[in-house]
N, C-alpha and C positions, 0 to 999 in steps of 0.2 A: 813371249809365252813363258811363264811360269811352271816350272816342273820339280815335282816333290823328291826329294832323294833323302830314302830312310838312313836312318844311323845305322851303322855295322858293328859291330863290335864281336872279334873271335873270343870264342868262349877260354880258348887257353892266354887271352892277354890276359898280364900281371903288372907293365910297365905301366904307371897312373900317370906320367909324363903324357906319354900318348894317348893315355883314355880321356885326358884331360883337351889335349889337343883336336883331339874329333869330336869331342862333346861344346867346343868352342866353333870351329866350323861347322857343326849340326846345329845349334843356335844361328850364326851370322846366314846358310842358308836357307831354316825354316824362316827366318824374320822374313828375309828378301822373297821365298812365296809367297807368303802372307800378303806382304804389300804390293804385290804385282799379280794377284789373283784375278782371273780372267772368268764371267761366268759362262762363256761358250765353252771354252777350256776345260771347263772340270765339272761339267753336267753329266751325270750317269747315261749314260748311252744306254742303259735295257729300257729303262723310262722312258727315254727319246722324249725327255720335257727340255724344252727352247725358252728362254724367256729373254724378249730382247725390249730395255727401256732405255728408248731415246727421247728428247723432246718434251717428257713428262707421259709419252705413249708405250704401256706392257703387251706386247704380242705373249702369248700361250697356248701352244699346241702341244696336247697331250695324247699318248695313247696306251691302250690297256687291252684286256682280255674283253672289256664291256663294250668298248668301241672309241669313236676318236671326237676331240674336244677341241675347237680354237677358240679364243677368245681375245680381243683386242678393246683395251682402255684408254680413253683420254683424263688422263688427271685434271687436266685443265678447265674441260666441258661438262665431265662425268658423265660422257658418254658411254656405253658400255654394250658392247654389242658379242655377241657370242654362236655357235653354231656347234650341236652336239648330232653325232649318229650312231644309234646303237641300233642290235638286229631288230628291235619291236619299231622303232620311228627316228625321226629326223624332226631336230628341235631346233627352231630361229628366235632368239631373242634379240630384242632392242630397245633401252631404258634409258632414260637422261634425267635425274635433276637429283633433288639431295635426299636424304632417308626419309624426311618429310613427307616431301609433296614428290612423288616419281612419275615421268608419262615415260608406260609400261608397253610394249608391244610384243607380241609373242604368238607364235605359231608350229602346229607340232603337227605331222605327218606321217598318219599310221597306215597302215593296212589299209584298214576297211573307213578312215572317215579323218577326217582333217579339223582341228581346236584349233580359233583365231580369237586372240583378247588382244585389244586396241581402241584407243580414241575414236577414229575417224578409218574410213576406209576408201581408198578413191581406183575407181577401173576405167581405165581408157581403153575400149575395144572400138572392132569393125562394131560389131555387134550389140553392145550394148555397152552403156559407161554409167558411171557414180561418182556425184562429187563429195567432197567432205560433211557437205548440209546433208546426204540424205536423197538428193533427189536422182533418178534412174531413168533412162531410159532403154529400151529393149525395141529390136529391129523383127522378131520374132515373133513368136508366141510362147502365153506361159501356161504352162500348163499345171496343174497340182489337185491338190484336194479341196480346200478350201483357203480365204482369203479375210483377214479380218484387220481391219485399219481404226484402231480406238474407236472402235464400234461407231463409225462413221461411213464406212464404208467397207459390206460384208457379202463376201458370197460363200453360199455352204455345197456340200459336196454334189447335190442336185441340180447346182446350178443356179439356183435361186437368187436374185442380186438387191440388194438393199443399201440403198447414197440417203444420209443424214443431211445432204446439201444440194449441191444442182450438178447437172450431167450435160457435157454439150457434144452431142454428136452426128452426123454426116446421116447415118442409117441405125434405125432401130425398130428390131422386130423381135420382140419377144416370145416365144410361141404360147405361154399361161399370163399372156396379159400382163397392165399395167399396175401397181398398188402406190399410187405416191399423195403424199399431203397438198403437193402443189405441184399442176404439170403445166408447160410450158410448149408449145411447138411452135417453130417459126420457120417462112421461108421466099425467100427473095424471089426465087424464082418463080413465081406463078406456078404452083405444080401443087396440088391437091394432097394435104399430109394426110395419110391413111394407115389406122392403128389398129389392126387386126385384133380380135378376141374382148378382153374385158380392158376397161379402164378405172381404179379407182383410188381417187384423189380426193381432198376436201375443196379446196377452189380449181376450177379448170376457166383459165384464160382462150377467150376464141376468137380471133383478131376476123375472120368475116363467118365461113360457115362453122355451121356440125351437122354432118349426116350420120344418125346411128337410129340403129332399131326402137332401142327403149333407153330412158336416161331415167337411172332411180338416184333420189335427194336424200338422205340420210334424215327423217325426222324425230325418232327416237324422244319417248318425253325423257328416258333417263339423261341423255345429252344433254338436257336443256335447263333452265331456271328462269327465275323471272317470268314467268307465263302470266300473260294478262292479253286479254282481247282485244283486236282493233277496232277503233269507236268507229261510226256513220264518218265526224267530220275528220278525224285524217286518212280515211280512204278515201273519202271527196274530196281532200287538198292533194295526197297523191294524186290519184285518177286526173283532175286538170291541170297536172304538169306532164302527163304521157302525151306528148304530141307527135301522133304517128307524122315521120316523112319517109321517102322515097333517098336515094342517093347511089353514088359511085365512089368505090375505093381506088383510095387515089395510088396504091402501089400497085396493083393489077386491073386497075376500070372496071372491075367488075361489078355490075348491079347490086344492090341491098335494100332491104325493107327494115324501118326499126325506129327508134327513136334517135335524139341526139344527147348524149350526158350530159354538156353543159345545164343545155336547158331545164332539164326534170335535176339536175344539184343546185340550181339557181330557183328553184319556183315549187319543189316540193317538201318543202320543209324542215325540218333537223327531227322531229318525230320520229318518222322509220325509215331506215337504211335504204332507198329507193337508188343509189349511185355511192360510188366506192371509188379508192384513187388505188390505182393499182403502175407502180414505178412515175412514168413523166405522164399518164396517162388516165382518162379518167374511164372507169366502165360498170355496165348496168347489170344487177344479177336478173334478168330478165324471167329466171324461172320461180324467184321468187313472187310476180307482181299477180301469182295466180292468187295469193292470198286476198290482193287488194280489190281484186275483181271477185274473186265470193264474194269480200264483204257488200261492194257497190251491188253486186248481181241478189245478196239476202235482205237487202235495204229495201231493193227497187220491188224484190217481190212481197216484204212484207206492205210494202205502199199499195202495190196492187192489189192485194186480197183485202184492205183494206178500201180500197175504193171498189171491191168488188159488194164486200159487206154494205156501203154505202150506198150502191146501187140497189141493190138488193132489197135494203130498208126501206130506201124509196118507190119502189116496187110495190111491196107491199101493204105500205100506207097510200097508194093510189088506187090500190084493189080495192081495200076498205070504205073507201070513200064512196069510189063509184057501188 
């Protein structure tokens, strides 16, 4: 340990021999501080600042009137991680790489609400966890105000739920009904899916029945373009590829009346839409083929009043005669 010893000199010396002399030991001892200077040794103790570098690593604990500060460096890594607490909060920082490019992490804990900036954030609970992608899961429930996922997936404070893509779940019972572009039910078990309230979708898939009250089609001429009437003969090429049969579905045996796709997508044409490929599967929009049947149904009756007028005619021209 290194220790300072000031020069002395009494005011009434006059001998220069000996001022000479102590002023040559007060040199040969300041040199020998100087080169044996210790910084634990001669750190201000009101400050009670430490600074210890081994390794290429600076430890720094400071304290003040504001409150207390460590801080710990790796020269090596540029690691740099720190921990501050004064009376308003408690500050955690941790940062690595060069003035460039830095991954920044930081966290500050006030009162009334808690600041985290970082990369990535991962929680491993009973309860719920987070990996670094982002993805969550929860053992609970969430409760909030609202919920909006790149307007993909949004519900607002009422409740109200809106999926931009597809939804798979065990039970669902909405109490104001269904609004989707495309609805889908499915279910193994032989057990009759039943949707309370309103449903409204642009195609609805029905793998055997539908029981409901009233089912309204969206016809709107604003929706539409290309309007052009359907002629006599492709509703009579339609019409003799509808070959009613009878059959059993083969996932629960149960009975069915209807047609078969293949046959009416094989024997009706490419004219009008009478069958559609909907995934591995082919299916009929059945509610549309009321069109085909006006048209056959205004055909048959313009024929008929037609053979009526020609009855008619001949009627009369045998009245005449007789």
């Amino acid at each position: 340990m290194a220790v300072y010893k000031p020069l002395v000199l009494d005011k009434d010396e006059t001998d220069i021999n000996k001022i000479m002399s102590k002023l040559y030991r007060f040199s040969r001892d300041l040199k020998f501080t100087l080169s044996n200077l210790s910084l634990e040794d001669n750190t201000d103790a009101s400050v009670l600042d430490i600074l210890d570098s081994r390794d290429n690593k600076v430890r720094q604990i400071s304290f003040s009137a504001d409150g207390l500060t460590i801080d710990l460096k790796d020269c090596e890594t540029g690691m740099h991680t720190s921990l501050e607490q004064t009376s308003e909060k408690i500050s955690l920082l941790v940062d690595s790489g060069s003035v460039v490019e830095t991954m920044l992490s930081r966290m500050e804990l006030y009162g009334e609400y808690i600041t985290l900036k970082t990369g990535q954030v991962v929680i491993q609970a009973q309860n719920m966890s987070l990996d670094k992608n982002g993805n969550a899961r929860f053992s609970g429930d969430i409760i909030g105000g609202s919920i909006n996922i790149g307007g993909k997936f949004i519900v607002d404070t009422t409740g109200k739920c809106y999926i931009a893509g597809s939804l798979t779940t065990e039970t669902l019972n909405p109490p104001d009904g269904i609004y989707a572009e495309e609805l889908e039910i499915y279910n193994d078990n032989d057990v009759i899916n039943t949707v309370t309230g309103n449903i409204g979708c642009g195609d609805a898939y029905i793998s055997e029945d539908l029981t409901c009250r009233r089912v309204y089609q969206t016809s709107d001429r604003r929706r539409k373009q290309d309007i052009t009437p359907i002629s006599e003969e492709e509703a009579a090429e339609a019409l003799r590829a509808i070959i009613p049969a009878k059959y059993r579905f083969r996932d629960s045996q149960r009975p069915g009346i209807g047609c078969i796709a293949q046959e009416i997508y094989r024997n009706a044409g490419e004219t009008l839409p009478m069958a559609a490929r909907h995934e591995d599967c082919l299916v009929l929009p059945y509610g549309s083929y009321g069109a085909v049947y006006a048209c056959m149904i205004q055909d048959n009756q313009r024929r008929i009043n037609a053979l009526k007028q020609e009855v008619k005619r001949r009627k009369e021209e045998t009245s005449v005669k007789l």
